[in-house]
PDB file of N, CA, C and O in Angstrom:
ATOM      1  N   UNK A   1     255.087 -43.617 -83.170  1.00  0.00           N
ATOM      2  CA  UNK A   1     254.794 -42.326 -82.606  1.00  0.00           C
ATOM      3  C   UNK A   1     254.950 -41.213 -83.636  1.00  0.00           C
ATOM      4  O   UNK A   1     254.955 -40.039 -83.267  1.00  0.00           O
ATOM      5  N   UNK A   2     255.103 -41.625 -85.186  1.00  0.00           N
ATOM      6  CA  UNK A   2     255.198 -40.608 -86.561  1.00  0.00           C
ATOM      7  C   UNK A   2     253.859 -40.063 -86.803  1.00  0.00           C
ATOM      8  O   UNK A   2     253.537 -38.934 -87.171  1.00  0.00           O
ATOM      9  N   UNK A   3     252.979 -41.323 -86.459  1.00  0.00           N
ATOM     10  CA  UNK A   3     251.712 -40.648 -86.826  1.00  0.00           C
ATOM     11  C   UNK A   3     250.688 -40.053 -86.258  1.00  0.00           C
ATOM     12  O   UNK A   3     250.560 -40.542 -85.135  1.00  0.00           O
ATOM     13  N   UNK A   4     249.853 -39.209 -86.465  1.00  0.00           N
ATOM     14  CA  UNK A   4     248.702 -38.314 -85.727  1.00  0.00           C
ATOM     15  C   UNK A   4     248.912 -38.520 -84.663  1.00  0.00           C
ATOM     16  O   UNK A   4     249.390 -39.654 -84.613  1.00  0.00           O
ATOM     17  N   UNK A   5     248.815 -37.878 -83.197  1.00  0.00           N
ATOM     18  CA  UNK A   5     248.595 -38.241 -81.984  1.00  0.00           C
ATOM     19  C   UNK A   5     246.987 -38.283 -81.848  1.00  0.00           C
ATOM     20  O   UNK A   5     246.239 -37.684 -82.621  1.00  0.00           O
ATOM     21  N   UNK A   6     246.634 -38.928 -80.958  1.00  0.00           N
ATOM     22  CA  UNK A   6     245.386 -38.470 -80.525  1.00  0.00           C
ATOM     23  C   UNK A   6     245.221 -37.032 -79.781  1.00  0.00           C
ATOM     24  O   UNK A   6     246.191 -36.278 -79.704  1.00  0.00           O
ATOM     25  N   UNK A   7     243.789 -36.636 -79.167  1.00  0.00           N
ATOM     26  CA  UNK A   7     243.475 -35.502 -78.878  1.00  0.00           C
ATOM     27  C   UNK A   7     243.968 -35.508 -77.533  1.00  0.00           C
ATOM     28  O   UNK A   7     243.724 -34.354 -77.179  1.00  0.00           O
ATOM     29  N   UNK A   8     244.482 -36.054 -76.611  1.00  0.00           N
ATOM     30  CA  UNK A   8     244.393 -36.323 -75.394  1.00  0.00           C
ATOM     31  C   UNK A   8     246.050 -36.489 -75.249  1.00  0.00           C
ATOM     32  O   UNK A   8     246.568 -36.461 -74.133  1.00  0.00           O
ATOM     33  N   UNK A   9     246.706 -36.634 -76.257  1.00  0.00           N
ATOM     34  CA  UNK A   9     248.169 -36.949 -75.915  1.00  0.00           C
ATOM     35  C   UNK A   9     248.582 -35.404 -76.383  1.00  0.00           C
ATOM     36  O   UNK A   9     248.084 -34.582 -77.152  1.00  0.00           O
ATOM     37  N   UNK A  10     249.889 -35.442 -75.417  1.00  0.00           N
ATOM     38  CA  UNK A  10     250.705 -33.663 -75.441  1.00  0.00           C
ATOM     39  C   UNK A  10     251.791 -34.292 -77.147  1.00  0.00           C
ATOM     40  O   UNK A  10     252.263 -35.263 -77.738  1.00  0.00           O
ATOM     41  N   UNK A  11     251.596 -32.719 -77.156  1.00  0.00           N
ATOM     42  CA  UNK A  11     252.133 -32.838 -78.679  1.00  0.00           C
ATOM     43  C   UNK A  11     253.656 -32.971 -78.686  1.00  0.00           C
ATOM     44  O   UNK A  11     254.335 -32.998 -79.712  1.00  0.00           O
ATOM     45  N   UNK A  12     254.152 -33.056 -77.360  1.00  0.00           N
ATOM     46  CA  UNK A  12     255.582 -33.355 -76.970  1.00  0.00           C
ATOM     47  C   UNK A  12     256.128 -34.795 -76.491  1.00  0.00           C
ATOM     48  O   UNK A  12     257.194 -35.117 -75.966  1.00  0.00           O
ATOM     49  N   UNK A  13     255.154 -35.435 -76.817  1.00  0.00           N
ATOM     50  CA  UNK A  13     255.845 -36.990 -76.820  1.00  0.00           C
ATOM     51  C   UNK A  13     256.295 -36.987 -77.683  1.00  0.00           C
ATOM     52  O   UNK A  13     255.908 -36.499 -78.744  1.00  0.00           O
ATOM     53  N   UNK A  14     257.930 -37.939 -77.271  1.00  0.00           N
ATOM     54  CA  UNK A  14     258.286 -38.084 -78.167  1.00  0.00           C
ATOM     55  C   UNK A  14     259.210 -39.620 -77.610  1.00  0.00           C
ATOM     56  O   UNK A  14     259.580 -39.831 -76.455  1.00  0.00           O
ATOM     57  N   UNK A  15     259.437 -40.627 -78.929  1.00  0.00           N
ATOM     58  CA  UNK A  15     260.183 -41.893 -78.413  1.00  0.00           C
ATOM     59  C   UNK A  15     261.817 -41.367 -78.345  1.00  0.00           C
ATOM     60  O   UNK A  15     262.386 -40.558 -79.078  1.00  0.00           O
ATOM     61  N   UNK A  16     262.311 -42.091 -77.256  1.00  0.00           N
ATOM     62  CA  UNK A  16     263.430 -41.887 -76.782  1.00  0.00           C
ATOM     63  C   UNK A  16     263.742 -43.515 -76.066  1.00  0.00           C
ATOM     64  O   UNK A  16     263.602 -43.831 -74.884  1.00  0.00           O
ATOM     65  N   UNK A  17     264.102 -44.191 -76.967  1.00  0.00           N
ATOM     66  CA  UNK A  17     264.381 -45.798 -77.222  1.00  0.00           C
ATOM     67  C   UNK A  17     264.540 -46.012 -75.732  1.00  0.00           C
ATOM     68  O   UNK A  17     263.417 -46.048 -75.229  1.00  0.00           O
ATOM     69  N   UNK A  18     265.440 -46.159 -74.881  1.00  0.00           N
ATOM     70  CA  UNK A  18     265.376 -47.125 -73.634  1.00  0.00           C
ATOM     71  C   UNK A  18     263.755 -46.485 -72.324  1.00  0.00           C
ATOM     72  O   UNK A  18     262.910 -47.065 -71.642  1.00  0.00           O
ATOM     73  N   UNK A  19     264.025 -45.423 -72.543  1.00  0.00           N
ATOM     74  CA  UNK A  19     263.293 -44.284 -71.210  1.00  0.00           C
ATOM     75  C   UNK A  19     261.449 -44.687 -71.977  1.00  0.00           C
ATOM     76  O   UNK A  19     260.547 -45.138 -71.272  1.00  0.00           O
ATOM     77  N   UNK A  20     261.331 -44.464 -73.081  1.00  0.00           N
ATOM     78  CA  UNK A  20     260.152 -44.396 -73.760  1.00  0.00           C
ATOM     79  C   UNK A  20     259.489 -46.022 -73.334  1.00  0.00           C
ATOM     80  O   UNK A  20     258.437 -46.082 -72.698  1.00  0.00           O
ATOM     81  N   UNK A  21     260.151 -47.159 -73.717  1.00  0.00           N
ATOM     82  CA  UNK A  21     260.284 -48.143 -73.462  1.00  0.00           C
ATOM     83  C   UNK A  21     259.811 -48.263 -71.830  1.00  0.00           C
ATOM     84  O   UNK A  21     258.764 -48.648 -71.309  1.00  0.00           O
ATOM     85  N   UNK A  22     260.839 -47.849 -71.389  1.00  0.00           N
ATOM     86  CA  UNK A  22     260.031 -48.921 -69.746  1.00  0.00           C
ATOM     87  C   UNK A  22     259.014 -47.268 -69.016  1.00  0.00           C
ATOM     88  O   UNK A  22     258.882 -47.168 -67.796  1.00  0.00           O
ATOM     89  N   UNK A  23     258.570 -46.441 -69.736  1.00  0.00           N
ATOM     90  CA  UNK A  23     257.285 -45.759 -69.520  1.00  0.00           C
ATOM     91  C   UNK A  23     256.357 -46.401 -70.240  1.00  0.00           C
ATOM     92  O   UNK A  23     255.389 -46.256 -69.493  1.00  0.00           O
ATOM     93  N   UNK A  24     255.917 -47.077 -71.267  1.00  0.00           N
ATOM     94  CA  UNK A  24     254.986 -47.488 -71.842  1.00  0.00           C
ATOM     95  C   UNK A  24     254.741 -49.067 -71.117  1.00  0.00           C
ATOM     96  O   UNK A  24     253.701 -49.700 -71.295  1.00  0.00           O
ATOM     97  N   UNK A  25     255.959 -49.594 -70.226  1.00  0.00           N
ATOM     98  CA  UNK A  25     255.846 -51.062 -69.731  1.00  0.00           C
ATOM     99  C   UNK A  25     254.872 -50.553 -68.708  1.00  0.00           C
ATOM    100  O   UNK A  25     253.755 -51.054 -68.587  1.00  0.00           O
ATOM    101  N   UNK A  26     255.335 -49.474 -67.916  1.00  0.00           N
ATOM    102  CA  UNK A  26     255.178 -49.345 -66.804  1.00  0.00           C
ATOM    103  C   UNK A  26     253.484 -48.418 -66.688  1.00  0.00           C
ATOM    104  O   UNK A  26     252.719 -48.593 -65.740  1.00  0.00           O
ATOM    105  N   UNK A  27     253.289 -47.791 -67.462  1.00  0.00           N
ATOM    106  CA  UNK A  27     251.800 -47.553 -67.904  1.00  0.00           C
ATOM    107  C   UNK A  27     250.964 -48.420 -68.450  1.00  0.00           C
ATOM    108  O   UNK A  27     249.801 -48.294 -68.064  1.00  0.00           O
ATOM    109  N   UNK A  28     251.230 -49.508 -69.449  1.00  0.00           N
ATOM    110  CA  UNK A  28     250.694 -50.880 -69.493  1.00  0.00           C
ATOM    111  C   UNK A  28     249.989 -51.492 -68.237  1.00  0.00           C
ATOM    112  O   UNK A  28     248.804 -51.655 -67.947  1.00  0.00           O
ATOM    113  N   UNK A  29     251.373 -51.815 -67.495  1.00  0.00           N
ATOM    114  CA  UNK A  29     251.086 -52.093 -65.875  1.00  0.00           C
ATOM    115  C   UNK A  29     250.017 -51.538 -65.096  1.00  0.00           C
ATOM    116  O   UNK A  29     249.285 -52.327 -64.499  1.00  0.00           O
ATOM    117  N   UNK A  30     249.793 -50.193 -65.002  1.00  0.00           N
ATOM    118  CA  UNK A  30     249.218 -49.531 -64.164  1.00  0.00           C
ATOM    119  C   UNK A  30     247.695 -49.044 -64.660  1.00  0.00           C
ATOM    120  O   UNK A  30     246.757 -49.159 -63.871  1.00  0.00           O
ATOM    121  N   UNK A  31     247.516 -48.568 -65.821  1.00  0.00           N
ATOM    122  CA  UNK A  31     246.486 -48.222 -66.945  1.00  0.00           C
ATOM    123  C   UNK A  31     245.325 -48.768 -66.702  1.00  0.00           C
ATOM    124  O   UNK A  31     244.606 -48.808 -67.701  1.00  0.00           O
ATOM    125  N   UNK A  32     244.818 -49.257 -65.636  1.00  0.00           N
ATOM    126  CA  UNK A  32     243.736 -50.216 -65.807  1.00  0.00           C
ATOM    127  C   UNK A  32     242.262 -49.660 -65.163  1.00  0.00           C
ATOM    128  O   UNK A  32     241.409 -50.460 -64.779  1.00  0.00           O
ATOM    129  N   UNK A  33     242.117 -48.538 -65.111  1.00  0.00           N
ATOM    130  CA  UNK A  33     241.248 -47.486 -64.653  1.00  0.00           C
ATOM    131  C   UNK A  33     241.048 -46.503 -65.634  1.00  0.00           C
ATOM    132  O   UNK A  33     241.219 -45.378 -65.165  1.00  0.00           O
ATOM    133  N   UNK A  34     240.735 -46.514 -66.875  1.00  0.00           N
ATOM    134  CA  UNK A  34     240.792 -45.180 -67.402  1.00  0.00           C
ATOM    135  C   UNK A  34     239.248 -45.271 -67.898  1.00  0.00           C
ATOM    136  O   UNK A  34     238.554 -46.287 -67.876  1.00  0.00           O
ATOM    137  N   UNK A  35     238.945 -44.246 -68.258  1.00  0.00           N
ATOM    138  CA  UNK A  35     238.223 -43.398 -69.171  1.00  0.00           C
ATOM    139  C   UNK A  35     236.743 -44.339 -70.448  1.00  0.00           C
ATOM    140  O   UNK A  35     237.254 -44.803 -71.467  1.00  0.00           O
ATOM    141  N   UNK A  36     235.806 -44.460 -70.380  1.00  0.00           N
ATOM    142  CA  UNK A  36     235.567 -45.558 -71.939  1.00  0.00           C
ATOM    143  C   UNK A  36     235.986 -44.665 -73.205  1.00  0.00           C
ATOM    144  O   UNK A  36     235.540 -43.520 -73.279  1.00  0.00           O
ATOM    145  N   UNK A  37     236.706 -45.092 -74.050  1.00  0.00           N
ATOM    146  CA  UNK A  37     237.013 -43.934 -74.979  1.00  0.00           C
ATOM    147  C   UNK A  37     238.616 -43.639 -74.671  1.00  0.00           C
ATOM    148  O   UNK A  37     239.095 -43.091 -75.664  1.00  0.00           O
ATOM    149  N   UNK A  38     239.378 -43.778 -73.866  1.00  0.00           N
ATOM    150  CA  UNK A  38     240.728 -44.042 -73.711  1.00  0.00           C
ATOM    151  C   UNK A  38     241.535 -45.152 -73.999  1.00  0.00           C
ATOM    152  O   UNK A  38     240.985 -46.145 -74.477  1.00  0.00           O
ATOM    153  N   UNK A  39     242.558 -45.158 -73.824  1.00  0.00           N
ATOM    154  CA  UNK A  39     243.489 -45.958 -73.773  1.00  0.00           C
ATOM    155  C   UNK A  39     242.707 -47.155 -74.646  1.00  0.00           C
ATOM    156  O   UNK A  39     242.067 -46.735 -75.610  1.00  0.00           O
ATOM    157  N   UNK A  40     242.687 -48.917 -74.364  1.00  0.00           N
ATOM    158  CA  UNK A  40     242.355 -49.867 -74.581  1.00  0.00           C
ATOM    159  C   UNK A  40     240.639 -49.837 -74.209  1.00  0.00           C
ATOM    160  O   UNK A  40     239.882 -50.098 -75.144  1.00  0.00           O
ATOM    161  N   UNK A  41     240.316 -49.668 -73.481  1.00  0.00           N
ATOM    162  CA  UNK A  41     238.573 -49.379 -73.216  1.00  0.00           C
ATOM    163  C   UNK A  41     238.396 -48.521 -74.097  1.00  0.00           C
ATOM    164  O   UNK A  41     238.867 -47.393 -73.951  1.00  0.00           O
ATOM    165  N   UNK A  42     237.474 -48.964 -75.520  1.00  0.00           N
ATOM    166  CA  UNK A  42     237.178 -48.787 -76.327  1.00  0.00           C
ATOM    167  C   UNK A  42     235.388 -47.740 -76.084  1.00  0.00           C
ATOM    168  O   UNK A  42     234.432 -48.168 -75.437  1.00  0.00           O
ATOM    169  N   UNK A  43     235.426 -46.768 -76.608  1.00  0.00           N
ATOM    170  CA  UNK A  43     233.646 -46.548 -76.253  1.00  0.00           C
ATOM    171  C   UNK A  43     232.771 -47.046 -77.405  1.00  0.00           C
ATOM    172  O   UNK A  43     233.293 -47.245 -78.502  1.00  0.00           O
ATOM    173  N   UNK A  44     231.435 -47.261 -77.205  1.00  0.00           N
ATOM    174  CA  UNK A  44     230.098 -47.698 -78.361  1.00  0.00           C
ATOM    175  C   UNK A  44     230.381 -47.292 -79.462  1.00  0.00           C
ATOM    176  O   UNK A  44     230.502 -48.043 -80.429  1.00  0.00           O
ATOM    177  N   UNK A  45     230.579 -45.680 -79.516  1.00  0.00           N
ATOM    178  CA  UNK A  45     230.722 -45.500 -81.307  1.00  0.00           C
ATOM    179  C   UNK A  45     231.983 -45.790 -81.536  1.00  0.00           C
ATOM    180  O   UNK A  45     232.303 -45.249 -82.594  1.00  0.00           O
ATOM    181  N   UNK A  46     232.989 -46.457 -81.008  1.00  0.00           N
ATOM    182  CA  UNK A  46     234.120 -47.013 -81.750  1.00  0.00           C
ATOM    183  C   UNK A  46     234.201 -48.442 -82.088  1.00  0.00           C
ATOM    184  O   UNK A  46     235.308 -48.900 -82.369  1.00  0.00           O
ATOM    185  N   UNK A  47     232.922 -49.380 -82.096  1.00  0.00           N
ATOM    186  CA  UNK A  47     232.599 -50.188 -83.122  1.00  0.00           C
ATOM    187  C   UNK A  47     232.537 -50.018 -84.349  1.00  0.00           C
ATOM    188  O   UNK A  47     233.147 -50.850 -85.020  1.00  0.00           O
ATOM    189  N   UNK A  48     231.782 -48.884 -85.104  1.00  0.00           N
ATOM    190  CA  UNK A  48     232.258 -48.984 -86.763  1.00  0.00           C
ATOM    191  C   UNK A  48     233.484 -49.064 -86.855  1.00  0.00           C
ATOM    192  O   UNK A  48     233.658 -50.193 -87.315  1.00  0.00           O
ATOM    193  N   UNK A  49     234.904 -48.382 -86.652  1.00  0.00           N
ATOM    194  CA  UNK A  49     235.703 -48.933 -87.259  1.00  0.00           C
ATOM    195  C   UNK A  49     236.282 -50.399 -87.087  1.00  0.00           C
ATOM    196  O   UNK A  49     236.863 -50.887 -88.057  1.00  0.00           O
ATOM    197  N   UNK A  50     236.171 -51.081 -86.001  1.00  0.00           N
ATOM    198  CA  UNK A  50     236.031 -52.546 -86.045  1.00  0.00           C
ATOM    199  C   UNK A  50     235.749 -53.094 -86.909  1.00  0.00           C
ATOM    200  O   UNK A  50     236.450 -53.879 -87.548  1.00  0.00           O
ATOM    201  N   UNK A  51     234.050 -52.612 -87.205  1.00  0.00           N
ATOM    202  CA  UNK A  51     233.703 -53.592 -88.343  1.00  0.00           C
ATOM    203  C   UNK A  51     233.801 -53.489 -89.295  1.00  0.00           C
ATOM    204  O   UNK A  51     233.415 -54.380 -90.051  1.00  0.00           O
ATOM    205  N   UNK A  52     234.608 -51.868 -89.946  1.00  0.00           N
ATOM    206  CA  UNK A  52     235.272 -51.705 -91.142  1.00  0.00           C
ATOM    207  C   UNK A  52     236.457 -53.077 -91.564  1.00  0.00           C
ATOM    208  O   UNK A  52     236.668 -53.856 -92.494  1.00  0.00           O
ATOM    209  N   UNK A  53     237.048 -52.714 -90.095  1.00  0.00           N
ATOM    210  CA  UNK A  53     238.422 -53.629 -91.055  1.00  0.00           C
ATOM    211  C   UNK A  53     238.183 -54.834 -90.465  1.00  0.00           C
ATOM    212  O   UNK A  53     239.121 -55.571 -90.767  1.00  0.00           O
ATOM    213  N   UNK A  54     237.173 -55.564 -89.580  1.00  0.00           N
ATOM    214  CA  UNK A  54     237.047 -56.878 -89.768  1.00  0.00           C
ATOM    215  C   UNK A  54     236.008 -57.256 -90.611  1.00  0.00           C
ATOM    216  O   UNK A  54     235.882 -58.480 -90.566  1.00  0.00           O
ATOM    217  N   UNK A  55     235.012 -56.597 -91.549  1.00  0.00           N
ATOM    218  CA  UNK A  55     234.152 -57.183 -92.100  1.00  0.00           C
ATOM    219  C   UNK A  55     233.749 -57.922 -91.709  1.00  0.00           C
ATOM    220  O   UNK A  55     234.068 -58.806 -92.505  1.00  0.00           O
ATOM    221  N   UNK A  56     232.996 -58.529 -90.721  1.00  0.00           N
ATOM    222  CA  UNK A  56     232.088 -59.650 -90.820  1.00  0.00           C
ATOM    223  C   UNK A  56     231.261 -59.839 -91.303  1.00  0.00           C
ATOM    224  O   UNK A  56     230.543 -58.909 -91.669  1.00  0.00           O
ATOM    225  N   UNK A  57     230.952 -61.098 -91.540  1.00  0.00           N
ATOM    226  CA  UNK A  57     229.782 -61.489 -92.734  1.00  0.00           C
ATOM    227  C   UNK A  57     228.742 -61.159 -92.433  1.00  0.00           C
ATOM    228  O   UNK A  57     228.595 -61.022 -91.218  1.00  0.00           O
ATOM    229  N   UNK A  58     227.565 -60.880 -93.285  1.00  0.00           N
ATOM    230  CA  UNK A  58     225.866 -60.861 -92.799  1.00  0.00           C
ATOM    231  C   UNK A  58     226.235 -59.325 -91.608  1.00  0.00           C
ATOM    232  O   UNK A  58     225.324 -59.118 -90.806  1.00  0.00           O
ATOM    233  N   UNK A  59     227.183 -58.574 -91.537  1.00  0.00           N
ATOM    234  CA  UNK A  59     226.504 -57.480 -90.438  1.00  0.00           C
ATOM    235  C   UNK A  59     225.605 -56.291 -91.321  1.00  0.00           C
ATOM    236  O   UNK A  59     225.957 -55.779 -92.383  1.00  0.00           O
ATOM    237  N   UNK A  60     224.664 -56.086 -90.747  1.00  0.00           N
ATOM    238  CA  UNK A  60     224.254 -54.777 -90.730  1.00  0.00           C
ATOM    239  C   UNK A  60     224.122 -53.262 -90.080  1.00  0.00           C
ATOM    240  O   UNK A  60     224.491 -53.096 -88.917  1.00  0.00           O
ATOM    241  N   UNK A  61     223.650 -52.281 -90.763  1.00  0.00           N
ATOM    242  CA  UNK A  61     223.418 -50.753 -89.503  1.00  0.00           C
ATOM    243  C   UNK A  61     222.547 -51.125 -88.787  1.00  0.00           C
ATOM    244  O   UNK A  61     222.637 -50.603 -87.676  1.00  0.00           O
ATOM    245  N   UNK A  62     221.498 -51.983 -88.924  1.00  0.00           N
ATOM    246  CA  UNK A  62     220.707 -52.394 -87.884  1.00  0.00           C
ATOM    247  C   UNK A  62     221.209 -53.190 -86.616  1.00  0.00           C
ATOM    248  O   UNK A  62     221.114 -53.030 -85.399  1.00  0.00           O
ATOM    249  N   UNK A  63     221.615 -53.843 -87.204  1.00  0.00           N
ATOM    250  CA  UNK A  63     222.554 -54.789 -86.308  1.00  0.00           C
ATOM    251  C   UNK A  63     223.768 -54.228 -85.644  1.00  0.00           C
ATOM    252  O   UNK A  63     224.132 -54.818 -84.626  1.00  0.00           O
ATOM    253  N   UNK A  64     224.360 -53.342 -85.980  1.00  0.00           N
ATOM    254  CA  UNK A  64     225.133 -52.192 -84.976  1.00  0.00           C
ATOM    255  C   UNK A  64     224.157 -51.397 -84.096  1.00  0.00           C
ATOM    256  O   UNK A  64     224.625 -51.178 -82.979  1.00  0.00           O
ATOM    257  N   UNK A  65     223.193 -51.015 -84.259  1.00  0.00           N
ATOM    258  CA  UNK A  65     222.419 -50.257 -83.469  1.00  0.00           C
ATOM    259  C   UNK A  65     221.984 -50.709 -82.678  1.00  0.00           C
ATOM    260  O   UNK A  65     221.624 -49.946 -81.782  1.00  0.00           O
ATOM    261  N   UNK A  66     221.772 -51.966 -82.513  1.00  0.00           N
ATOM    262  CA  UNK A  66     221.057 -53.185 -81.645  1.00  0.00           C
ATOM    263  C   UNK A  66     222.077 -53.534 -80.620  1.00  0.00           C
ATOM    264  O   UNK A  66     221.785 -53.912 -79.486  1.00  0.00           O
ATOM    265  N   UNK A  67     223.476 -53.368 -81.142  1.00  0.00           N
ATOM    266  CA  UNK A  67     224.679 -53.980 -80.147  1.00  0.00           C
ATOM    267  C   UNK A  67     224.767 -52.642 -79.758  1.00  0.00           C
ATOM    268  O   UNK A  67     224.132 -52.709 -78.706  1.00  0.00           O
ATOM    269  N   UNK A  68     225.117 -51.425 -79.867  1.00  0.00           N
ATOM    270  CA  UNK A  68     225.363 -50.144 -79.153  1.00  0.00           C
ATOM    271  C   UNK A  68     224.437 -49.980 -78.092  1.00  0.00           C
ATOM    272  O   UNK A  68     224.775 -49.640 -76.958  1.00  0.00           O
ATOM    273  N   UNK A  69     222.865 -50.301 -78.566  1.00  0.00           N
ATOM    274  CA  UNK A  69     221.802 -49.746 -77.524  1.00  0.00           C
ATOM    275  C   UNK A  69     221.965 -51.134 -76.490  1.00  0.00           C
ATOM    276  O   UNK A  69     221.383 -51.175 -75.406  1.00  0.00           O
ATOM    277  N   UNK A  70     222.537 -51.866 -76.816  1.00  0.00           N
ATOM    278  CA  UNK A  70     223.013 -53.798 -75.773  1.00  0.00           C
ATOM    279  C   UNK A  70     223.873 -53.032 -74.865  1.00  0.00           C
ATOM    280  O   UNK A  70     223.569 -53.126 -73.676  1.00  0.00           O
ATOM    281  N   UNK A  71     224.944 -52.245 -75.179  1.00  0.00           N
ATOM    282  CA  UNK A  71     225.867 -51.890 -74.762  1.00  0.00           C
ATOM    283  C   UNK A  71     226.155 -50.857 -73.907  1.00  0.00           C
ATOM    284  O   UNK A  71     226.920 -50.782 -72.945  1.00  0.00           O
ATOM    285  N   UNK A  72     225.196 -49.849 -74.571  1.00  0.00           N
ATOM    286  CA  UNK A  72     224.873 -48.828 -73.260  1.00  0.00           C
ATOM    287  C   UNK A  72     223.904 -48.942 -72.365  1.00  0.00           C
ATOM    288  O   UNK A  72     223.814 -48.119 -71.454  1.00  0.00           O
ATOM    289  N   UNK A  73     223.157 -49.833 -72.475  1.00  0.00           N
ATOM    290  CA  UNK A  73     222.187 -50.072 -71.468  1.00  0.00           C
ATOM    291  C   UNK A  73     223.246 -50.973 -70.316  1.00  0.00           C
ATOM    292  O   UNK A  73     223.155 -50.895 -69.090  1.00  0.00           O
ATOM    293  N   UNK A  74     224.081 -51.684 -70.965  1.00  0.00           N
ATOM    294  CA  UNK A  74     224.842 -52.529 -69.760  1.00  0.00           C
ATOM    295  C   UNK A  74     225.584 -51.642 -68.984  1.00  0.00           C
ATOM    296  O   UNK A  74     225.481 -51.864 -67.777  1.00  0.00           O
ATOM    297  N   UNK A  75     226.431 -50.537 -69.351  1.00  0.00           N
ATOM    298  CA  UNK A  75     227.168 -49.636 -68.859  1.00  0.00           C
ATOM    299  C   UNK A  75     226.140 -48.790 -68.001  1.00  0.00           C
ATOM    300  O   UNK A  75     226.681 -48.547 -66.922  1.00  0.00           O
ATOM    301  N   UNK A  76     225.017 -48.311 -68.054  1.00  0.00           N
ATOM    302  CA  UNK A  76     223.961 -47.629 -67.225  1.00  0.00           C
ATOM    303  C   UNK A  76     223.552 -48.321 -65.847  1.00  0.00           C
ATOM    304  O   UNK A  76     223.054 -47.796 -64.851  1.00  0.00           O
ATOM    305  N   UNK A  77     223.975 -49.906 -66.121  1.00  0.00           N
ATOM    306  CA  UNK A  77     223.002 -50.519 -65.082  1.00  0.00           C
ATOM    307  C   UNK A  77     224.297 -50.485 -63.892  1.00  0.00           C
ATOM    308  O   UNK A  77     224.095 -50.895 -62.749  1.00  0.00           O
TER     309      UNK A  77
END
């Protein structure tokens, strides 16, 4: 919790070892409705950095553009 917050978190979190702890269990737990672009539900343009740090072999920008437009067409339907 040293580094950057995101845009969406209050600039007053802060860890407080036991209390911090069973709020993050207990939002784990519950979290399962949010936002694409929040929490763990990742949105379309947050594939490049994926494939920054996994490199996979043979990808291309074409081949990202092909899985984004895969991807929002599934979310539309």
């Amino acid at each position: 919790m040293n580094g950057p917050k995101g845009p969406d978190v209050s600039p007053d979190l802060q860890w407080l070892p036991v209390v911090s702890f069973l709020q993050l269990v207990f939002d784990m737990a519950i979290a399962l409705d949010v936002p694409i672009g929040h929490g763990h539900i990742y949105a379309f343009d947050h594939i490049r950095p994926w494939i920054e740090v996994t490199r996979p072999e043979g990808w291309t920008n074409d081949g990202l553009a092909r899985m984004q437009h895969v991807l929002r067409q599934r979310e539309e339907e």
